[in-house]
C-alpha angles and dihedrals in degrees: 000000000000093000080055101061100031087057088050083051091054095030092064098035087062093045088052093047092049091042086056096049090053095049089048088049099056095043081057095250113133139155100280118112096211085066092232100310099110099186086072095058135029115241109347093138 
C-alpha cells in the first residue's frame, strides 16, 4: 500500500512540474537567460 501512494506522491509532483513548464512555455518564458533576444547572448537556443 505504501508503493501505491508514494507513486501517487511522484506521480503528481512530476505532473505539476510538467504542468508548470507548459504553462512557462506558453507565457514565453523559457530557459534561456537572454530571455529570447538572441543577439544579447551566444547559443541559447
Amino acid at each position: 500500500m505504501a508503493t501505491w501512494i508514494i507513486g501517487g506522491v511522484l506521480l503528481m509532483v512530476v505532473g505539476t512540474i510538467l504542468w508548470k513548464m507548459i504553462k512557462d512555455r506558453r507565457a514565453g518564458k523559457g530557459a534561456c537567460a537572454c530571455g529570447g533576444d538572441c543577439s544579447r547572448c551566444k547559443g541559447c537556443h
